[in-house]
PLY file of the C-alpha trace (Angstrom):
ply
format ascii 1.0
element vertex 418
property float x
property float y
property float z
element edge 417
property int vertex1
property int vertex2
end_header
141.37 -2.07 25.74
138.47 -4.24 25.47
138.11 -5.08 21.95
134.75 -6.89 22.35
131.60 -5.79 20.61
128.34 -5.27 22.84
125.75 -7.37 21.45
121.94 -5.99 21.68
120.38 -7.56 24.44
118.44 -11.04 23.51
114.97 -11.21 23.30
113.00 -13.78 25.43
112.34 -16.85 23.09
108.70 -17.49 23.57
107.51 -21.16 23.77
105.93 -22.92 20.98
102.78 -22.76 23.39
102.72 -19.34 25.06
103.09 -18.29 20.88
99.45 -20.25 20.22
97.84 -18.64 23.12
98.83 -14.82 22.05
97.67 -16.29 18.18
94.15 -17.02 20.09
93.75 -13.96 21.71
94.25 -11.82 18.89
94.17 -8.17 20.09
93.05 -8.90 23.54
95.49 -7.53 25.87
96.46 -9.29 29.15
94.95 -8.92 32.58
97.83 -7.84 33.78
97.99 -4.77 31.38
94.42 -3.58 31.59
95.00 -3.12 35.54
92.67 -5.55 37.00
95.56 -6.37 39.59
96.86 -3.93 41.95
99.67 -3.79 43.68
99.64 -2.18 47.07
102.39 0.13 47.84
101.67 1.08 51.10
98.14 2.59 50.37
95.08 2.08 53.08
92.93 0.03 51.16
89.94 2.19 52.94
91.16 5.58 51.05
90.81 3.74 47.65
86.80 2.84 48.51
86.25 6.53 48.76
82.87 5.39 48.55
82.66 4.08 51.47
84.38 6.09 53.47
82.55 6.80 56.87
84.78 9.82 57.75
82.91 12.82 58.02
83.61 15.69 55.57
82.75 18.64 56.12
83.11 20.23 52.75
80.93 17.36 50.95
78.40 18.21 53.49
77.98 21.74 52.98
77.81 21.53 48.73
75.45 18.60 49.74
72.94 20.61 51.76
73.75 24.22 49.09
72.70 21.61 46.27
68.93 20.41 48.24
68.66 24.23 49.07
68.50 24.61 45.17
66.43 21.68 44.42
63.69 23.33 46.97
63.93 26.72 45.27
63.62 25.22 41.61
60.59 22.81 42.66
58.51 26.00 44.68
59.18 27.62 41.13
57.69 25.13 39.23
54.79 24.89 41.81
53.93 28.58 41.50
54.27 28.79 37.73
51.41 26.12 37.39
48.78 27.07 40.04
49.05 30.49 38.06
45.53 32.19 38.43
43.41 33.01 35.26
40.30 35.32 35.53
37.31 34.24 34.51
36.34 36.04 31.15
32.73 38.36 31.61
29.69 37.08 30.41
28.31 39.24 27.93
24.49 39.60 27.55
23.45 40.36 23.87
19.68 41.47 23.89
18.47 40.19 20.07
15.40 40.81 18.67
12.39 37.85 18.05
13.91 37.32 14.31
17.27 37.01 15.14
16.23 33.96 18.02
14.14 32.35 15.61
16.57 32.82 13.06
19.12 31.06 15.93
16.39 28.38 16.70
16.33 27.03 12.97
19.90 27.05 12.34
19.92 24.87 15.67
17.13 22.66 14.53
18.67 22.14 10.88
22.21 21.25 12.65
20.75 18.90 15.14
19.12 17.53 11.80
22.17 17.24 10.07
23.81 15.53 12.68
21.26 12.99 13.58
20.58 11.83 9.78
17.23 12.99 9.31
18.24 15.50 6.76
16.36 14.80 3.84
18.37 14.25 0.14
15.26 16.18 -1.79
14.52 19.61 -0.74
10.29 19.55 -0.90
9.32 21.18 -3.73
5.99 23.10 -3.97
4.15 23.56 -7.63
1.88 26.18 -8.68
-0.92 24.18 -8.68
-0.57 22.77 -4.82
-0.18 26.80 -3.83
-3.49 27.98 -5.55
-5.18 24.87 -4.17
-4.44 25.71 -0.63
-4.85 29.25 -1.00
-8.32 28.48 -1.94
-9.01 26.10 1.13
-8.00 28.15 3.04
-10.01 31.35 1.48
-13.30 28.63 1.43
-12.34 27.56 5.07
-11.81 24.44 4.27
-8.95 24.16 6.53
-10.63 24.32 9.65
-10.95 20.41 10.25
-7.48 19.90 12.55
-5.04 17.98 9.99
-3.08 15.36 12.79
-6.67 13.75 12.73
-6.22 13.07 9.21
-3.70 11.01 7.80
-1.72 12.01 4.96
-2.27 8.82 2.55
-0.30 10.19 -0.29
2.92 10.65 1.67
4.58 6.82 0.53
3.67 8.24 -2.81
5.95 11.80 -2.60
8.75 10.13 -4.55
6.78 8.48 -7.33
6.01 10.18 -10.14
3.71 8.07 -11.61
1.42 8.73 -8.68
0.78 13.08 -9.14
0.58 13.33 -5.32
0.88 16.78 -6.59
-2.68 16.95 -8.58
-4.26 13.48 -7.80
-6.58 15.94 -5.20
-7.68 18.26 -8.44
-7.81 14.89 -10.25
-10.24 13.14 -8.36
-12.33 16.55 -7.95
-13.15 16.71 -11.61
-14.03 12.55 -11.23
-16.64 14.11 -8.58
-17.62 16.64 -10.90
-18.21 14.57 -14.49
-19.72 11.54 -12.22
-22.81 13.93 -12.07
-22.92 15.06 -15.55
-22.73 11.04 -16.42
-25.45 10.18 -14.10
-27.55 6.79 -15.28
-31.73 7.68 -15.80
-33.91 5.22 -14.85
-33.70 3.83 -18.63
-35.99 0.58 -18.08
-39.37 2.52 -18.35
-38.21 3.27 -21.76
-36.71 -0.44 -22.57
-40.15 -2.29 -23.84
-37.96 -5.77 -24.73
-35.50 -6.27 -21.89
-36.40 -5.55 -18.15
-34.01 -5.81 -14.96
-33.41 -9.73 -14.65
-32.02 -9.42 -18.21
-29.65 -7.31 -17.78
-28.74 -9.02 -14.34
-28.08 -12.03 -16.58
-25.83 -9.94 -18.88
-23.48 -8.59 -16.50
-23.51 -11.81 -14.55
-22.35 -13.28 -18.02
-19.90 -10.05 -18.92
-18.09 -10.90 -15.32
-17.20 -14.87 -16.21
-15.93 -13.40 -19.43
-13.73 -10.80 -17.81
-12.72 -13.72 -15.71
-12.01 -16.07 -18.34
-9.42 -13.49 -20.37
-8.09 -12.44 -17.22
-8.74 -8.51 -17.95
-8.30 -5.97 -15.95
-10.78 -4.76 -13.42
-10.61 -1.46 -14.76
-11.83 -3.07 -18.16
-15.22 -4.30 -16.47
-16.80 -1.49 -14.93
-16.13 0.43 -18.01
-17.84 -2.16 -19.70
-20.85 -2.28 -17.23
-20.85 2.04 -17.76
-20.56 1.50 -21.22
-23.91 -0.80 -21.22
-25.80 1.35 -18.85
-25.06 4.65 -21.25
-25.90 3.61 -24.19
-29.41 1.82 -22.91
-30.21 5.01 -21.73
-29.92 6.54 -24.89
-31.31 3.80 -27.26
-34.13 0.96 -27.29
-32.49 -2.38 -27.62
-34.36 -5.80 -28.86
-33.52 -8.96 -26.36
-31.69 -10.49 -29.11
-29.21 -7.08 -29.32
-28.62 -7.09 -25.18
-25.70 -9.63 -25.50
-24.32 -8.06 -28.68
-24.30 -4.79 -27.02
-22.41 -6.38 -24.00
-19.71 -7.98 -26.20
-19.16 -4.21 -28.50
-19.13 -2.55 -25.20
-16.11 -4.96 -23.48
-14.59 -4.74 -26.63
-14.54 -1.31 -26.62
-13.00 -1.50 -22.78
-10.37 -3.78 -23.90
-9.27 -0.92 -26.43
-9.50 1.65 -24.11
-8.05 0.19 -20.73
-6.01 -3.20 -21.83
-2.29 -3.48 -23.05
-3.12 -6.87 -25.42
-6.96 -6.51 -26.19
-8.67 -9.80 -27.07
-9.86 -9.87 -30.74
-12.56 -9.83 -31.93
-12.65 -13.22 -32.97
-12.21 -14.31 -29.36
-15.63 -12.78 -28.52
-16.75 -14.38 -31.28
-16.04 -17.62 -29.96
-17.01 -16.87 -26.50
-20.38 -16.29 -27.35
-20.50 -19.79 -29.44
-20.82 -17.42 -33.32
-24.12 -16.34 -32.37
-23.20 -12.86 -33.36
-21.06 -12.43 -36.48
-17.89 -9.85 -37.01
-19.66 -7.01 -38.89
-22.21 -6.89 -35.78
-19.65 -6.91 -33.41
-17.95 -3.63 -35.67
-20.97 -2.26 -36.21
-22.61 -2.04 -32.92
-19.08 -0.84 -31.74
-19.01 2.20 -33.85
-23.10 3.10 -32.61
-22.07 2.78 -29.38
-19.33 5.01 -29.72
-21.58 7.33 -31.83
-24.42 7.69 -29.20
-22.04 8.03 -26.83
-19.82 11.06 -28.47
-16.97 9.15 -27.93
-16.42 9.87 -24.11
-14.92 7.15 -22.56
-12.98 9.01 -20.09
-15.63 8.63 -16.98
-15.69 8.11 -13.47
-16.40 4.26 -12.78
-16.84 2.81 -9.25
-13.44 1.60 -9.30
-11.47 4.79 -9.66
-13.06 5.61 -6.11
-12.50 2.10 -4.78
-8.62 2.69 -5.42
-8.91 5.92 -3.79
-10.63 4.63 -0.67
-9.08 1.25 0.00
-5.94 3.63 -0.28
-7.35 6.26 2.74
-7.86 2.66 5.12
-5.07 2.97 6.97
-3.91 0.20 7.56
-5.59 -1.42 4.21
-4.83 -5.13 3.84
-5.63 -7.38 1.10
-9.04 -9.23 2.77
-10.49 -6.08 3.30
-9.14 -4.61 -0.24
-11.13 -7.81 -1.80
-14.04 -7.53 -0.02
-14.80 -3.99 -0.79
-14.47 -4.68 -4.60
-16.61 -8.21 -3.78
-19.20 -6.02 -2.67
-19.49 -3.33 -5.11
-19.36 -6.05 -8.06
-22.30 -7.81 -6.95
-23.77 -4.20 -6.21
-23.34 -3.47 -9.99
-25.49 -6.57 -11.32
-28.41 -4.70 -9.13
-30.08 -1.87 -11.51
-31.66 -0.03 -8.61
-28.43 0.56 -6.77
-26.52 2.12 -9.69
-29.74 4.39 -11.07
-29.78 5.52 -6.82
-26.47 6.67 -6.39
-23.81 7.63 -7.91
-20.51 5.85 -8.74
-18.40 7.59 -5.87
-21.05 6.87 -2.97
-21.53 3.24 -4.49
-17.49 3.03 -3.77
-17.54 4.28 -0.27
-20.33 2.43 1.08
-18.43 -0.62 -0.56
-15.43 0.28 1.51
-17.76 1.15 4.70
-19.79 -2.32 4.45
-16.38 -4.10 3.79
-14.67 -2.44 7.28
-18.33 -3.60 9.14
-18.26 -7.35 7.44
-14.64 -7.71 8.89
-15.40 -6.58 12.31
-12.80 -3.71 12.46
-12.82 -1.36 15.29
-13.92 2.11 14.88
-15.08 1.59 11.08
-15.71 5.60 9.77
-12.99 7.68 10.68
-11.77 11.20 9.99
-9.67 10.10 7.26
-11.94 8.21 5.49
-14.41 10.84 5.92
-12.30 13.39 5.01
-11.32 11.61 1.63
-14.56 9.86 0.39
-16.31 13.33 1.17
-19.18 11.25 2.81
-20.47 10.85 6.49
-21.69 7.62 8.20
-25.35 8.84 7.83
-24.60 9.48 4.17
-23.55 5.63 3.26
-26.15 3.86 5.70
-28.94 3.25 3.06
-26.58 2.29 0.37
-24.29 0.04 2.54
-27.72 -1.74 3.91
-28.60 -2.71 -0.20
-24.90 -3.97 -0.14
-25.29 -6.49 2.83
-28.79 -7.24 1.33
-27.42 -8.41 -1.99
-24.45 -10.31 -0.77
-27.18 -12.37 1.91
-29.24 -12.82 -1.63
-26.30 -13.94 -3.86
-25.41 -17.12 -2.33
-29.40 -17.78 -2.62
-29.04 -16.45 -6.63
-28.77 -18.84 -9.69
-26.33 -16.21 -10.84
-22.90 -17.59 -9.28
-20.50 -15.59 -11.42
-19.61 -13.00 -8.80
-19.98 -15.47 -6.30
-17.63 -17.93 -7.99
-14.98 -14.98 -9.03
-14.29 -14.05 -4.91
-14.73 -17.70 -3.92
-11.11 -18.73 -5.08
-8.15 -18.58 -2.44
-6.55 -15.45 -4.68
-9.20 -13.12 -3.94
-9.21 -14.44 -0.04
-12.63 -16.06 -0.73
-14.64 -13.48 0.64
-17.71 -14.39 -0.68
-17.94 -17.47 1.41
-17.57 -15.20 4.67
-20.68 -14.78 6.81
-22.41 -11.16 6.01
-22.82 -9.26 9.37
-25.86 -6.67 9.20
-25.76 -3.30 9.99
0 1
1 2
2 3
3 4
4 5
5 6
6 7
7 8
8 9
9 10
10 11
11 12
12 13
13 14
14 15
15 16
16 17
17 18
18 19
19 20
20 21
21 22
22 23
23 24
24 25
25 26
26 27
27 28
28 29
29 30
30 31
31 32
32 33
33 34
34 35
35 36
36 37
37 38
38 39
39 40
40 41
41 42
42 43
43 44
44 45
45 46
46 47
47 48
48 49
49 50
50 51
51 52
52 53
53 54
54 55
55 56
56 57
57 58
58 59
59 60
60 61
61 62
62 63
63 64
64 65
65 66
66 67
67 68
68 69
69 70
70 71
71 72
72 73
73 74
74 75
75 76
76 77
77 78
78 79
79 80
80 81
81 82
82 83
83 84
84 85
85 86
86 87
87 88
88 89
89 90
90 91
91 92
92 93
93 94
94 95
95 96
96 97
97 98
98 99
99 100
100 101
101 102
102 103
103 104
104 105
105 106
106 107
107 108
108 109
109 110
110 111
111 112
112 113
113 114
114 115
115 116
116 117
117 118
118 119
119 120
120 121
121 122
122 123
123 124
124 125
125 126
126 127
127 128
128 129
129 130
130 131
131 132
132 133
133 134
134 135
135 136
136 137
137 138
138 139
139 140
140 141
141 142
142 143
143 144
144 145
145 146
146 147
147 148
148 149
149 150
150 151
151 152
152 153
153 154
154 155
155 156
156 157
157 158
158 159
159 160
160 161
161 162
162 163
163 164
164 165
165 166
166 167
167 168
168 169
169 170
170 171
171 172
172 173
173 174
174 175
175 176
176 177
177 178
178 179
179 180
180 181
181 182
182 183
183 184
184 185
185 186
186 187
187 188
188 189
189 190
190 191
191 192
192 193
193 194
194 195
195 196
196 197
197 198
198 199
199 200
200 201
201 202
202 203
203 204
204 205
205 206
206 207
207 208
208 209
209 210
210 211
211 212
212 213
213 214
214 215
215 216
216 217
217 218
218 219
219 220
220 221
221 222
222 223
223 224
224 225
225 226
226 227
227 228
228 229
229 230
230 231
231 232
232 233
233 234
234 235
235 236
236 237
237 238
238 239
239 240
240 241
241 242
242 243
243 244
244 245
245 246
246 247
247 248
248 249
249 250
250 251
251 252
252 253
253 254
254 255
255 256
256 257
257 258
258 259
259 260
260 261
261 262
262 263
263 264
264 265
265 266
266 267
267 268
268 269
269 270
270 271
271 272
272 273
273 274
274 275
275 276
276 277
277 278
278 279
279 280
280 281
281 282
282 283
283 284
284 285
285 286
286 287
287 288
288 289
289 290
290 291
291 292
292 293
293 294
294 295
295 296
296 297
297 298
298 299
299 300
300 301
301 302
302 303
303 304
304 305
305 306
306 307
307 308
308 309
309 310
310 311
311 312
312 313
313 314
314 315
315 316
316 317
317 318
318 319
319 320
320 321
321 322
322 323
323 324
324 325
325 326
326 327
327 328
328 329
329 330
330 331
331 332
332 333
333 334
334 335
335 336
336 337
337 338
338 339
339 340
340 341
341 342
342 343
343 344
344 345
345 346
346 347
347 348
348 349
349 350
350 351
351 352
352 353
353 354
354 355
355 356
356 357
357 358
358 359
359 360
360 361
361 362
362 363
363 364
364 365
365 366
366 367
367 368
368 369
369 370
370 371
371 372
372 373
373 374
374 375
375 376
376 377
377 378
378 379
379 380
380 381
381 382
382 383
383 384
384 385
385 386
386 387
387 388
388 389
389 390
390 391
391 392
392 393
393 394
394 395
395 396
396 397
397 398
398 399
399 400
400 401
401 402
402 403
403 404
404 405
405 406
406 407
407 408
408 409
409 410
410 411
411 412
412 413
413 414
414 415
415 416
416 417
């Protein structure tokens, strides 16, 4: 009996290197395990490349053509679902009345408004007053001149308030109306002291003095108004024509200026020859005669007005016109003939003829002054007539006033006649 004991079978000592090599590789299993080598046991190597194989089989071939059968019957499906006819829906004719299409036709306009960003922020407001106004035009036929001939000079002016676009018409209506109950008499066949040349002097004088405080222009032809009223009312000396000038500016500078001059200043200004109880007192007799209105239509109130209604208005033209009716003001016969609002158009009309502009008397201007071309002819003649005269006249104080470069020195322009 074999006493020997069977030993397990001894496993292969691996080298020193083949032990560093499987360290390496961690994980990684051998080529030889993950199959890349094949061993041939008696197999076609053409059966493996099934692939490749260019014997015919007829099974394959059959699925193959059952499967493109399919494919043709799945794409004319699709085809058929998307060239799927839809009818045309019916037009349907809705007869409307006139309102309703007009009511259609504004909510159109208001939306092509809206989208083009002409809308306006404000909605236009109409006031009592502007309603009753053109109610009554339109009751007087007043309306019957065609409006896109004249401008609309106040439109700028909508948004300010300052400028009453709303009542600046009924405004400078009642200026029409009080200019007449105002009017100046023919006061020098009363006046035994002073005559015409003297009070040329004086308002030649009142004008540098104007100049030299730098008033406002509203200040001097209430001043000149102021003069004119009261010598219609009362007989002055020639030693009381100057004093009556300086009470009257004074009493302009209250009435018009922010920061009147004292009366100090026109103390000065006319070298003491009048002291400061005269200047008070022949301010309250002026005031007295007059019954305190101040509030009158001047010249320049219409000037504004005009100039404004010359569209387009530019600043030569704008001095010109006030060039014109200035020197008009020193002449006595002009402002006893006409009254303040003619006096201020035929400025404007000989101001558009001195400048050579094209088509001088329009509708607007007609419209707004209230006056035809016929109308202003004989005043705007005396206008052109002075202002050849004045550069002849020892009086230089108009002259010298719209010969500077801030007034466009119109004065030193050439007068054209008419």
């Amino acid at each position: 009996m074999d006493s020997r004991v069977g030993l397990p079978p001894h496993l292969p000592i691996k080298a020193p290197e083949e032990q560093k090599q499987k360290k390496e590789a961690g994980n990684r299993r051998p080529l030889q395990e993950i199959g890349n080598t094949v061993k041939f046991q008696n197999v076609p190597i053409i059966k493996s490349l099934g692939a490749l194989s260019l014997v015919p089989d007829e099974g394959a071939a059959e699925k193959k053509k059952k499967a493109e059968e399919g494919m043709v019957r799945e794409h004319e499906a699709r085809a058929q679902k998307k060239v799927t006819y839809k009818p045309k829906p019916e037009t349907v004719i809705i007869i409307s009345s006139d309102e309703e299409e007009e009511v259609d036709d504004k909510r159109l306009l208001k939306k092509k408004r809206v989208l083009s960003g002409k809308r306006s922020s404000r909605k236009k407001k109409y006031s009592l007053t502007s309603v009753l106004t053109a109610r009554s035009k339109a009751a007087c036929g007043l309306t019957t001149r065609p409006r896109e001939l004249v401008a609309d000079i106040d439109a700028a002016d909508a948004d300010n308030e300052l400028a009453v676009v709303e009542y600046v018409e009924e405004i400078y209506k009642f200026y029409r109306i009080t200019e007449n109950e105002y009017r100046l008499i023919d006061y020098m066949s009363l006046q035994h002291h002073i005559n015409e040349k003297m009070r040329m002097i004086l308002i030649d004088w009142l004008v540098e003095v104007h100049n030299k405080f730098e008033l406002l222009p509203e200040t001097l032809y209430l001043t000149i108004d102021l003069v004119d009223r009261y010598l219609c009312t009362k007989v002055v000396s020639r030693k009381e024509l100057q004093l009556v000038g300086l009470s009257s500016m004074l009493l302009a500078c209250k009435y018009e200026e922010i920061w009147a001059p004292e009366v100090n200043d026109f103390m000065s200004i006319s070298d003491n020859a009048y002291t400061q109880e005269q200047i008070l007192s022949m301010e309250k007799e002026i005031l007295g005669k007059l019954e305190w209105n101040l509030t009158v239509a001047t010249p320049y109130v219409f000037l504004v007005r005009f100039i404004k209604a010359t569209i387009p208005s530019d600043k030569e033209m704008e001095n010109m016109a006030f060039y014109l009716a200035e020197n008009g003001l020193m002449q006595y016969q002009l402002v006893v003939s006409f009254p303040p609002s003619l006096i201020a158009a035929a400025s404007v009309y000989a101001a558009l003829h001195n400048l050579g502009r094209i088509r001088i008397w329009n509708e607007t201007l007609q419209h707004y002054t209230g006056y035809s071309e016929e109308q202003l002819m004989e005043c705007a003649k005396m206008l052109i007539k002075f202002q050849i005269a004045a550069k002849e006249n020892k009086l230089k104080g108009v002259l010298r006033k719209f010969s500077s470069v801030d007034r466009s020195a119109v004065s030193l322009l050439p007068p054209v006649y008419i």
